[in-house]
C-alpha positions in Angstrom: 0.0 0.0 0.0 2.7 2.6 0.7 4.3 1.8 -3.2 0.5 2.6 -4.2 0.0 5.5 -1.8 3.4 6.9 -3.2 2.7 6.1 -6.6 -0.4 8.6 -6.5 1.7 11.3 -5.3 4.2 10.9 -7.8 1.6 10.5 -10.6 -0.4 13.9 -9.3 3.0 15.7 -9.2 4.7 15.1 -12.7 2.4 13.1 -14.8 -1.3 14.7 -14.0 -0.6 17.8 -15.1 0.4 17.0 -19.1 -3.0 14.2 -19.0 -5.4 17.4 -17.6 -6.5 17.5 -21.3 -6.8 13.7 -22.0 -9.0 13.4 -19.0 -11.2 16.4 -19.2 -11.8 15.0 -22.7 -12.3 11.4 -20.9 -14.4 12.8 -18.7 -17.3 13.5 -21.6 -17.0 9.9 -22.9 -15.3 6.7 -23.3 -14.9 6.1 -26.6 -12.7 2.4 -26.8 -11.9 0.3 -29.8 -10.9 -2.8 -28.2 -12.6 -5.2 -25.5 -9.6 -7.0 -23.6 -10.6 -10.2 -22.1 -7.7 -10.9 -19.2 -6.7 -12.4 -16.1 -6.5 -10.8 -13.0 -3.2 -11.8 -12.5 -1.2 -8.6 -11.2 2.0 -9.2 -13.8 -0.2 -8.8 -16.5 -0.6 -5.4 -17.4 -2.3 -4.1 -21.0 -1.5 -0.7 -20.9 2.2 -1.7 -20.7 2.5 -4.1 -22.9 0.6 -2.5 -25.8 1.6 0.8 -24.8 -1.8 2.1 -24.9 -3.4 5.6 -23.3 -6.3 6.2 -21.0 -9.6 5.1 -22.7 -8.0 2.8 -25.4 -8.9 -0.6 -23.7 -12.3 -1.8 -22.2 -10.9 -4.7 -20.0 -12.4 -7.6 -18.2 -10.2 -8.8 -15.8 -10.9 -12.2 -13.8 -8.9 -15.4 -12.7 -8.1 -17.4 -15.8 -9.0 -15.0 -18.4 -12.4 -17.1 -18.8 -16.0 -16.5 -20.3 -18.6 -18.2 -19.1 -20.8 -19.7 -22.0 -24.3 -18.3 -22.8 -27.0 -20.7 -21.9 -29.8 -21.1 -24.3 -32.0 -18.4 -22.8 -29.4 -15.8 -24.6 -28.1 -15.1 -21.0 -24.5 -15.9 -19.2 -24.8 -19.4 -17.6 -23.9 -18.3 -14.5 -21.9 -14.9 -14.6 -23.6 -11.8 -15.8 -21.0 -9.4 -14.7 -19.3 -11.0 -17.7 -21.7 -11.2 -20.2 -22.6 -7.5 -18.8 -19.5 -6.2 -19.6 -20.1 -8.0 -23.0 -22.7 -6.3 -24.4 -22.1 -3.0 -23.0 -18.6 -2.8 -24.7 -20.5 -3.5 -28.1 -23.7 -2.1 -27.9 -22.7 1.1 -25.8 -19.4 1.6 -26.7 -18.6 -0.1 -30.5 -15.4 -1.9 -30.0 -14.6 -3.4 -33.1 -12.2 -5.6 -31.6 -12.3 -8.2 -28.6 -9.0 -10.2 -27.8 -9.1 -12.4 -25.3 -5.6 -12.5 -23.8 -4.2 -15.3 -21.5 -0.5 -15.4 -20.1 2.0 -17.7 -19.6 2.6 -18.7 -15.4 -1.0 -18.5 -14.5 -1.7 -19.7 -11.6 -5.7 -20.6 -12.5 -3.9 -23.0 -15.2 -1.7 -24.6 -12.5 -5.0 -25.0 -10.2 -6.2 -27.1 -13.1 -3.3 -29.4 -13.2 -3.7 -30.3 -10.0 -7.0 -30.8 -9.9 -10.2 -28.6 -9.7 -11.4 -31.0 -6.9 -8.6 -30.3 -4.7 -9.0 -27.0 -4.3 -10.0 -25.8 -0.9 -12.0 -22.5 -1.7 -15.4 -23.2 -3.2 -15.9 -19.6 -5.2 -12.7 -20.6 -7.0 -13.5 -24.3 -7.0 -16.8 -23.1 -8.7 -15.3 -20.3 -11.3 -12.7 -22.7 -12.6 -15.1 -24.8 -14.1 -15.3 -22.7 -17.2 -12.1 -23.6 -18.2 -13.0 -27.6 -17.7 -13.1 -27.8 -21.1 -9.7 -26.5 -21.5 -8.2 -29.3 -19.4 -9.9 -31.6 -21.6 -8.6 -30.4 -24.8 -4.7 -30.6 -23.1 -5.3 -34.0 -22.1 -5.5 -34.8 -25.7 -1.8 -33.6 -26.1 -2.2 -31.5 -29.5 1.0 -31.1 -31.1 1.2 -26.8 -32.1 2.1 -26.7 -27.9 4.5 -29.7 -27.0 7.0 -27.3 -27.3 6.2 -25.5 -24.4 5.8 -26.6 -20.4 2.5 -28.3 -19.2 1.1 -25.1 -17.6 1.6 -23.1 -20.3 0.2 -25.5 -23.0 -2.6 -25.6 -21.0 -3.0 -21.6 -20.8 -3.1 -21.1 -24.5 -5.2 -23.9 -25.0 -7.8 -22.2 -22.8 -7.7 -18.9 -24.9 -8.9 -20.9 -27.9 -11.3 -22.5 -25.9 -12.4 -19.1 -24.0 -12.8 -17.7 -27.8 -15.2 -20.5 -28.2 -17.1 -19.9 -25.2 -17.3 -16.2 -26.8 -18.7 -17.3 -29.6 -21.9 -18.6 -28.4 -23.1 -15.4 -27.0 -26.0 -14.3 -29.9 -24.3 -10.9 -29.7 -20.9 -12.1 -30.9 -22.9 -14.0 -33.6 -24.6 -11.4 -34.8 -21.8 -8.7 -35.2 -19.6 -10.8 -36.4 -21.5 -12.2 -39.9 -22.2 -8.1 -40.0 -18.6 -8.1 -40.0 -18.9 -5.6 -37.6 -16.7 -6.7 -34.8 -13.1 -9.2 -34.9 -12.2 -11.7 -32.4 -8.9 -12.3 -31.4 -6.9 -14.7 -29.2 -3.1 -13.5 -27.4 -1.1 -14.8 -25.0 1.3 -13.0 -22.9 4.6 -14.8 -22.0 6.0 -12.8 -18.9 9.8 -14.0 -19.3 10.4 -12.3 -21.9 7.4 -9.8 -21.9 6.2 -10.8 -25.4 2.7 -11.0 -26.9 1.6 -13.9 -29.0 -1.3 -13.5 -31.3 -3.0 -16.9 -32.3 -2.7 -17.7 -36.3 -5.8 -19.4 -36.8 -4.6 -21.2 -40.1 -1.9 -22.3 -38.8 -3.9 -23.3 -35.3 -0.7 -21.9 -33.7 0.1 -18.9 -31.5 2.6 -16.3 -33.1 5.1 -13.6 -31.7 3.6 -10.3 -32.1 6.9 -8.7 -33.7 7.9 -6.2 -36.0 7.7 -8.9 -38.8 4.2 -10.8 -37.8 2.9 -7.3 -36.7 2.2 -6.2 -41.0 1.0 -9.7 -41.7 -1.2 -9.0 -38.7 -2.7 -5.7 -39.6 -2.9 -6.9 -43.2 -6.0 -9.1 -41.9 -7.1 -6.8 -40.4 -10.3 -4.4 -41.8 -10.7 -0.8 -41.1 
């Protein structure tokens, strides 16, 4: 708390005053172009990474980057804060974009190794069944991630499969054969602070570099 307390000091005295004008802007509107879909883990940290400013990122942040699938009625199975956060980034705000972004050490995915059913706290116990289906898909051992360790295989397999739970919201349907929003799926290895962006032809995730960046953008419509 005193690193935070001190931080606020530090960021009134010699960064608030050249953002006045960004946030008396802010301060009429949000106006974001991307949803980001992330953990809650505290190394993980958008605005960093993608060096983005105030207002650029709507972010959902929750343990194990996970979205609860929509349930028949049209409605979140079990989280609306979720599927809240969902619609009002589209509806209210027009993203075009959503990236759901997972991360490499995550301590949800090393819950799941060991076993859902071991662990102690029941909200967690509970949440972490949303990414069941992940573990299922790592048990089949698909080849794009042998290379990397178990817990980490396991992490970008659940962005794929966290995509997929995206993708049943009628929402996400809908604006996407409008062509009206993209989805995306990235993974953030800490070790070396870079961003991998999954190739879905290739069914492999990518380093987000100076090369891969063009090709990246070149899919991409404005």
């Amino acid at each position: 708390m005193k690193k935070l307390v001190t931080g606020i000091v530090d960021f009134r005295k010699n960064v608030r005053p050249k953002l006045l004008e960004t946030f008396e802007r802010l301060a009429q509107g949000q106006f974001p172009d991307t949803l980001f879909i992330t953990c809650s883990d505290s190394r993980v940290a958008p605005n960093w990474f993608a060096s983005t400013d105030p207002g650029d990122l709507f972010v959902i942040r929750n343990v194990g980057n996970l979205v609860p699938r929509c349930g028949k009625n049209g409605l979140s199975d079990t989280d609306e804060s979720e599927a809240a956060a969902i619609e009002f980034a589209i509806m209210n705000l027009g993203v075009k974009d959503i990236v759901v972004c997972g991360h490499s050490e995550c301590g949800a995915m090393f819950q799941l190794m060991k076993g859902r059913e071991k662990i102690s706290t029941p909200n967690l116990k509970a949440w972490l069944r949303h990414a069941d289906v992940s573990l299922e898909s790592f048990q089949l051992d698909l080849p794009p991630y042998r290379y990397l360790a178990a817990h980490n295989r396991l992490s970008q397999i659940n962005v794929i499969k966290q995509v997929e739970n995206l993708m049943t919201y009628p929402i996400i349907q809908e604006k996407l054969a409008q062509k009206k929003i993209r989805v995306h799926g990235w993974w953030f290895e800490l070790a070396n602070a870079t961003v991998h962006f999954y190739d879905y032809a290739g069914d492999r995730f990518v380093p987000l570099d100076e090369t891969t960046a063009a090709s990246f953008m070149s899919k991409i419509e404005d």
